[in-house]
N, C-alpha and C positions, 0 to 999 in steps of 0.2 A: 578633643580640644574644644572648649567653649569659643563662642564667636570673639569675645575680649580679651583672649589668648591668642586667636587666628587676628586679629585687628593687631594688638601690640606685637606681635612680630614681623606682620611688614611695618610696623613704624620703627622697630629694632633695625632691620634689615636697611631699610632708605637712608636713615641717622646714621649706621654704621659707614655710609656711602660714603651721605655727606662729609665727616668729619674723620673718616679713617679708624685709624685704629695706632693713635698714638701710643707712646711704649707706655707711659703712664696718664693715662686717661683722665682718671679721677685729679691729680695733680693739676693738669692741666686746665680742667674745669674750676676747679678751685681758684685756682689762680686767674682765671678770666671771670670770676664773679667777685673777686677782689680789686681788680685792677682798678684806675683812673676815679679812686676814693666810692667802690661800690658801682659803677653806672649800670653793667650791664645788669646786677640783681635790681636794682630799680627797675627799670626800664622794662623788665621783664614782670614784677609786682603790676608796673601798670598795667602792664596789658591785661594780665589777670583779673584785676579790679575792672578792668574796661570791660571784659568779657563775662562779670559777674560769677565769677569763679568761687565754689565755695571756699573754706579756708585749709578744707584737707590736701587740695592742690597745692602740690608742692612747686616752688622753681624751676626745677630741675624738670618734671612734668612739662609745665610751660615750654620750657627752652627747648625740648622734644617736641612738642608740638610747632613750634613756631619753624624747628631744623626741619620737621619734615614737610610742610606748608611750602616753605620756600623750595626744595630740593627733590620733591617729589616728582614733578615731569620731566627733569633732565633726568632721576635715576630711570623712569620709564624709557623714554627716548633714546635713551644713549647705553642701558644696560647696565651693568652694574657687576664688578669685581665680587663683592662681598657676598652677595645671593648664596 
């Protein structure tokens, strides 16, 4: 397993944490990058442009980075169902 294989799967792993593992996932992500006329896919574009992100970075990329950022010392701390 390459090191960016071994990386993306604890970001899989903590993400899963965070967000569970709703029955339909993809739906739900959909529908929360749709909601309140687009905000959260803005919001997440910013940060990308703020971070100088090329343009291959996708959303979706971002929004994993940003779930794992935020959610990665309580998955440490407190352990984690999903592991």
């Amino acid at each position: 397993m390459s090191a960016s294989s071994a990386s993306r799967g604890n970001l899989n792993r903590v993400v899963r944490c965070a967000v569970g593992q709703p029955r339909s996932f993809w739906h739900a992500m959909h529908s929360a990058l749709r909601a309140d006329d687009y905000a959260l896919q803005r919001e997440l574009l910013v940060l990308k442009q703020a971070a100088g992100l090329p343009e291959a970075v996708s959303v979706l990329r971002v929004c994993d980075v940003v779930v794992w950022m935020r959610h990665h010392t309580d998955h440490q701390d407190v352990g984690c169902t999903w592991d």
